[in-house]
DSSP file (Angstrom, degrees, kcal/mol; ACC not computed):
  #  RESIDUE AA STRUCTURE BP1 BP2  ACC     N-H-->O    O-->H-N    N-H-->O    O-->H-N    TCO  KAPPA ALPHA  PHI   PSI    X-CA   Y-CA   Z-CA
    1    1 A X              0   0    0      0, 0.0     2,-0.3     0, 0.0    58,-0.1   0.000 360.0 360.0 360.0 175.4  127.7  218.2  153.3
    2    2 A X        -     0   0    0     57,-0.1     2,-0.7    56,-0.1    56,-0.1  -0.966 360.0-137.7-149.3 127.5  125.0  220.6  154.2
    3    3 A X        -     0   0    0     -2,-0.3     2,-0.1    55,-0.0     0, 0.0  -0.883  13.7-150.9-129.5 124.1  124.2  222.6  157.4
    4    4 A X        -     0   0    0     -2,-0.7     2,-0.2     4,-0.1     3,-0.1  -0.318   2.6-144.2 -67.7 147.2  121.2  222.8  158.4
    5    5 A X    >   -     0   0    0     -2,-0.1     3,-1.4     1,-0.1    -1,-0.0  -0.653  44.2 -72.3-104.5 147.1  119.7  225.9  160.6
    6    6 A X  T 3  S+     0   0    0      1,-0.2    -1,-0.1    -2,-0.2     2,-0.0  -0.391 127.6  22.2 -36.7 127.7  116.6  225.8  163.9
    7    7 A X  T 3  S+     0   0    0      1,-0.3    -1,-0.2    -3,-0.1    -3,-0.0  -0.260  88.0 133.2 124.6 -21.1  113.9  225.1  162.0
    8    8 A X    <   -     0   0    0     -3,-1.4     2,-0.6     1,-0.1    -1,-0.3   0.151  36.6-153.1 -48.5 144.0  115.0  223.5  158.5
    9    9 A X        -     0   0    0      2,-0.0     2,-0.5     0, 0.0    -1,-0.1  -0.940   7.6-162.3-122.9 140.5  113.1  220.3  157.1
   10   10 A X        -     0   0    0     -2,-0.6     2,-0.5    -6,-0.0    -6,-0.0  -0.939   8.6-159.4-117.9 114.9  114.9  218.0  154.8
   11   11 A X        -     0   0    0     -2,-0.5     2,-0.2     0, 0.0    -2,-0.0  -0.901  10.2-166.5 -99.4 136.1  113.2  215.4  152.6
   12   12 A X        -     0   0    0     -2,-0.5     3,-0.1     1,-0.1     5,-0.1  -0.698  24.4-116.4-103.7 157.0  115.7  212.6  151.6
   13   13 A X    >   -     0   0    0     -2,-0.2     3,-0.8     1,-0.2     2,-0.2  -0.220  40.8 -84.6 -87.4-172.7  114.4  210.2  148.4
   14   14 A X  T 3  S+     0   0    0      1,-0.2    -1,-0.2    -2,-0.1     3,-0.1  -0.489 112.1  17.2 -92.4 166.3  113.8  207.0  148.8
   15   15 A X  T 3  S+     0   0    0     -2,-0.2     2,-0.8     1,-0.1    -1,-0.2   0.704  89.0 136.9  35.8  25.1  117.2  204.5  148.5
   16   16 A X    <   -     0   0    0     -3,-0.8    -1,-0.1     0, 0.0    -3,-0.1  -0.891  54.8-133.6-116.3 129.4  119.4  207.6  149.0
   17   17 A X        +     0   0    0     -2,-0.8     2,-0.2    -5,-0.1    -3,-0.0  -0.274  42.1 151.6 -67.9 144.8  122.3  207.0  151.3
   18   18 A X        -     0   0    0     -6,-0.1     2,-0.3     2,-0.0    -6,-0.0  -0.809  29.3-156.8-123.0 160.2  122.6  209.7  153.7
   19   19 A X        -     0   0    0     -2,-0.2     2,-0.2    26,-0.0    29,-0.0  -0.949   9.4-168.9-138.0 175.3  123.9  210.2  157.2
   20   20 A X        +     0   0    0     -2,-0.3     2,-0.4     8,-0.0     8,-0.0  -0.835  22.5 124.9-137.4 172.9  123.0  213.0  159.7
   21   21 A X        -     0   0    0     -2,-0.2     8,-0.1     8,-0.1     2,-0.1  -0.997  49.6 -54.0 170.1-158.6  124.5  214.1  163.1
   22   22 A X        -     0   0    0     -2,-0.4     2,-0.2     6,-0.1     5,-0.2  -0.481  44.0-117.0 -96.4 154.0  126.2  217.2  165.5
   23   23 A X  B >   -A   26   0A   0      3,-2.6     3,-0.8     4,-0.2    32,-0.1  -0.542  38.0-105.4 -92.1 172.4  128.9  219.3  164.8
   24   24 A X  T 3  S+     0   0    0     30,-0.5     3,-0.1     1,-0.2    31,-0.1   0.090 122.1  31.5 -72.3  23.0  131.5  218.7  167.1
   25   25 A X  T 3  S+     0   0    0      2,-0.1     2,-0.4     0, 0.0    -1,-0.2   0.162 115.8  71.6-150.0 -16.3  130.6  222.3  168.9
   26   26 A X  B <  S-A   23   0A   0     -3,-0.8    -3,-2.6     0, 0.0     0, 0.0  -0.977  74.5-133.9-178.2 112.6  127.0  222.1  168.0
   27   27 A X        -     0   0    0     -2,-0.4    -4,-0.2    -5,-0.2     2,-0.2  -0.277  28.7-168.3 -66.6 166.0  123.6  219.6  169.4
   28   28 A X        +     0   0    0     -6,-0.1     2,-0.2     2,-0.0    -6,-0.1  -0.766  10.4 172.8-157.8 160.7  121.5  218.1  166.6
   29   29 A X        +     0   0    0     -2,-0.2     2,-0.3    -8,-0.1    -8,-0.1  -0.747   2.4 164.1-176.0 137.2  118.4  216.6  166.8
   30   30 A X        -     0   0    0     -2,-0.2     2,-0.5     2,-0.0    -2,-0.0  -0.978  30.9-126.2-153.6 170.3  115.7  215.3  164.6
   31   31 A X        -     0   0    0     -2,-0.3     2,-0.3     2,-0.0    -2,-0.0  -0.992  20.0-164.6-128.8 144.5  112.9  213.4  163.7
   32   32 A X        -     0   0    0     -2,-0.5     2,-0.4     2,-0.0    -2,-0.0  -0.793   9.2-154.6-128.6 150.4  112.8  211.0  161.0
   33   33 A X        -     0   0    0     -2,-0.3     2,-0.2     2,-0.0    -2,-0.0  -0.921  23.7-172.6-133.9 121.6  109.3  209.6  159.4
   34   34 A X        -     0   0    0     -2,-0.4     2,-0.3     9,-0.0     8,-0.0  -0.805  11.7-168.5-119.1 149.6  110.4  206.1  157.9
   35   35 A X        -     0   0    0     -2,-0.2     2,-0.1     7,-0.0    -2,-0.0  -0.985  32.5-113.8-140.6 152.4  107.8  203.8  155.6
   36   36 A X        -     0   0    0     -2,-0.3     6,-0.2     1,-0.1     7,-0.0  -0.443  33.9 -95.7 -85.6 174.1  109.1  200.4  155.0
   37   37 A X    >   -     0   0    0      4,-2.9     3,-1.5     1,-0.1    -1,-0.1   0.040  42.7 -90.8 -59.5 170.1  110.1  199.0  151.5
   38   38 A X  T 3  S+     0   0    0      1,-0.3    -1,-0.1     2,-0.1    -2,-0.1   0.646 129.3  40.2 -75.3   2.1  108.1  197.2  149.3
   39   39 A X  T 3  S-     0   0    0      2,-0.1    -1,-0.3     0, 0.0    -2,-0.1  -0.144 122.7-102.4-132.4  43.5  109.3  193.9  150.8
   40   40 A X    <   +     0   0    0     -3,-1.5     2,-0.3     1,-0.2    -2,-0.1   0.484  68.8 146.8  31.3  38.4  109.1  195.3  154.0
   41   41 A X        -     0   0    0      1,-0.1    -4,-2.9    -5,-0.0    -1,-0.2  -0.671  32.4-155.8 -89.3 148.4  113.0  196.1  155.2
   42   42 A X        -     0   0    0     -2,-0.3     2,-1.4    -6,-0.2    -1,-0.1   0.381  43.3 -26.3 -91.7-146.1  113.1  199.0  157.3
   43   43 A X        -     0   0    0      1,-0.0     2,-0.5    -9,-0.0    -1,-0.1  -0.662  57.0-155.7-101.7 125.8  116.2  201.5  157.8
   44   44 A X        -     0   0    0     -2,-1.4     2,-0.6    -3,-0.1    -1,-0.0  -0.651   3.8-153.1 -99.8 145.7  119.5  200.2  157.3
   45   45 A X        -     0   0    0     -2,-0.5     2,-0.1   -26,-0.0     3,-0.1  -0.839  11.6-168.1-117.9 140.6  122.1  201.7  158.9
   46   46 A X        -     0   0    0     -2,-0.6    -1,-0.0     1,-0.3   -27,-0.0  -0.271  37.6 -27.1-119.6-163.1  125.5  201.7  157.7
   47   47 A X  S    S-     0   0    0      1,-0.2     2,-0.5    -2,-0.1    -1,-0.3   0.070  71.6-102.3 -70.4 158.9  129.6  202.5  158.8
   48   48 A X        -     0   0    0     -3,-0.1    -1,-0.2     1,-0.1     2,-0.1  -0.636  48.3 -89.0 -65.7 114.4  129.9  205.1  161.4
   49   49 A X        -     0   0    0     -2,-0.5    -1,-0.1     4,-0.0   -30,-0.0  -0.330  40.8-110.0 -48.6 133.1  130.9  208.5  160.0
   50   50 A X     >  -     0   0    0     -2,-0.1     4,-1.4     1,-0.1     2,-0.3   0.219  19.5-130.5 -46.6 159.3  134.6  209.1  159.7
   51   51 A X  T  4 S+     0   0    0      2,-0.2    -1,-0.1     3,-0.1    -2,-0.0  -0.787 118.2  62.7-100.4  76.7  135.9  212.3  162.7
   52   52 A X  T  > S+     0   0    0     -2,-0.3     4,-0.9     4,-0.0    -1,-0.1  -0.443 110.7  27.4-106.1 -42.4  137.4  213.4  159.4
   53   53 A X  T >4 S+     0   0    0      1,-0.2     3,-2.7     2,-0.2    -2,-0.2   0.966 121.6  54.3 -66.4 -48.9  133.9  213.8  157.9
   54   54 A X  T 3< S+     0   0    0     -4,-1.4   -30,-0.5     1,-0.3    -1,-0.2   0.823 117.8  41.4 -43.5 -17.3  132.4  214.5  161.5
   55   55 A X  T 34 S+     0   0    0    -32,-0.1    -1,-0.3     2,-0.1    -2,-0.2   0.377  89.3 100.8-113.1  -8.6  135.2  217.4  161.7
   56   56 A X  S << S-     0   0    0     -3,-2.7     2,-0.4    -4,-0.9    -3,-0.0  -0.490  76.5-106.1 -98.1 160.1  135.2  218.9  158.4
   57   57 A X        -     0   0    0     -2,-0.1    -2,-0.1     1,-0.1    -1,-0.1  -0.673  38.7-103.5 -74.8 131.8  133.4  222.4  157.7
   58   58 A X              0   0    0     -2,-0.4    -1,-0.1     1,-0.1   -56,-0.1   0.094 360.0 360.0 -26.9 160.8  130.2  222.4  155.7
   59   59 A X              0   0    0    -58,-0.1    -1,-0.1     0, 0.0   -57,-0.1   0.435 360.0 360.0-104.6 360.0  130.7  223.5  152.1
């Protein structure tokens, strides 16, 4: 995991799995800039994050 700070930018690569969200104490918010694939699939979205991940401390 990672925790981001007001103001931070993240670029993620392309085909690398991520997810993003709130702490359970703490709003989140972002905006994400998407481009489709070369055979035009968009963002897939995958399993829900775990409350073990959602609940754990950054490292």
């Amino acid at each position: 995991m990672r925790q981001l700070n007001p103001g931070d930018t993240v670029l993620i690569p392309l085909q690398v799995r991520h997810w993003h969200g709130a702490a359970p104490d703490r709003l989140f918010a972002y905006l994400a800039i998407s481009e489709n694939g070369e055979n035009g699939e968009g963002t897939a979205w995958f399993e829900p994050v775990s409350d073990r991940d959602y609940t754990a401390t950054p490292a």
